[in-house]
C-alpha positions, 0 to 999 in steps of 0.5 A: 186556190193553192195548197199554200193559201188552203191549209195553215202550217204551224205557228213556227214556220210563219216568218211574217203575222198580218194582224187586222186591228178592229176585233183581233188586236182591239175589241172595237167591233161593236165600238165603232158600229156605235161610232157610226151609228152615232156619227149618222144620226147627228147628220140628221138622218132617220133612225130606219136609215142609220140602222141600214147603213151600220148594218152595212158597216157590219156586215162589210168590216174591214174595208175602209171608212170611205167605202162605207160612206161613200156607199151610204151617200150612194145607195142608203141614204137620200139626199140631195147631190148638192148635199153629198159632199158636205154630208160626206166630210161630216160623217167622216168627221164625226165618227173619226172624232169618235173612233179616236177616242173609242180607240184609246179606251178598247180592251185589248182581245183577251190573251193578244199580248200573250200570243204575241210573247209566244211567238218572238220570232215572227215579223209582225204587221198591222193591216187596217181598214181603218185610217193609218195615221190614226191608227199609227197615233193609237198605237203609239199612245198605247204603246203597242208600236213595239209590236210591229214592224209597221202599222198600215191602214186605209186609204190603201185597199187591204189587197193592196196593203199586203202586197206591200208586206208581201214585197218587203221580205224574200220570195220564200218568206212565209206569211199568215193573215189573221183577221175576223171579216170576209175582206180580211180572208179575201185580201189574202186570198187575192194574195195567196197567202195563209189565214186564220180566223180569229172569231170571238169579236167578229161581226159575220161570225156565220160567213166566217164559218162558212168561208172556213168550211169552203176553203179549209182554213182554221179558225179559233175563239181564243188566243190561247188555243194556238198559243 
């Protein structure tokens, strides 16, 4: 890695915030694990199955909703092939039934709004695994669109999200990724830009931590400690 993608600047010298939304913005973690769980199980499947498939879900956040059930379909769950297609648009269904409302009813992250009014200068984006359109009408209920320049999620592959960004501002803009999954640090690592781990709601806090000590980026609990 670059010395660029290693070691966060100050707050000050960023001209572009990245934000994941599930576990930074919204304290939705646990929420849509539960979503899924129960998504999975009004598909009919056993119990020892869904709890395999949120624990992959878990331990793989930030990449899309297709992914994830594509992947239980694939290698979790058994099924018939002449199932998979209507199994897969059930589950999908039923849990993005599920995040719509979970979403309108998370918390904010304890301290985000107050972090936000901190730092008025910066360009601010939202970089999902969660679906964009959904997320673009969440945000817009909730009157949290304001904040960003622009709200962007799955189906486009997070790597691919912030290239996008990337390319919108000149070549010498600076850019911080804050996120709380190992897809979030990859994506920008993939891109060379810098991260922050945001910690408190994560669901691999450990890897998290592990990932901070190899590649020396920092990591907080709370809003207020780089407010």
């Amino acid at each position: 890695l670059s010395k660029r993608a290693q070691f966060m600047r100050p707050l000050a010298e960023y001209d572009v915030f990245i934000f994941d939304c599930d576990g930074v913005i919204l304290d939705a973690n646990k929420l849509k694990i539960e979503a899924m769980q129960y998504a999975i199980d009004s598909a009919g499947f056993s119990p020892a199955e869904s709890l395999a498939c949120c624990d992959y879900f878990a331990q793989n956040f930030g990449r899309s909703r297709f992914h994830h059930v594509q992947h239980f379909l694939d290698v979790i769950l058994s099924i018939a092939l002449a199932d998979k297609d209507a199994i897969y648009t059930f589950i999908l269904d039923a849990y993005s039934a599920q995040c719509k409302e979970l979403y309108l009813s998370a918390n904010l992250t304890s301290g985000f709004l107050d972090f936000i009014a901190a730092n008025p200068t910066q360009i601010k984006y939202v970089a999902s695994g969660s679906a964009q359109e959904e997320l673009r009408w969440v945000f817009t209920q909730r009157a949290l669109s304001m904040h960003f320049s622009d709200v962007l999620g799955s189906p486009t592959a997070k790597p691919d999200i912030l290239a996008d960004i990337i390319a919108r501002h000149s070549i010498d803009s600076r850019f911080l990724m804050i996120g709380d999954a190992v897809s979030d640090f990859e994506a920008s690592q993939k891109n060379k830009i810098d991260f922050l781990g945001y910690l408190k709601h994560s669901t691999v806090l450990d890897k998290m931590q592990a990932l901070s000590k190899t590649h020396s980026f920092k990591t907080i609990i709370d809003w207020s400690e780089i407010c």
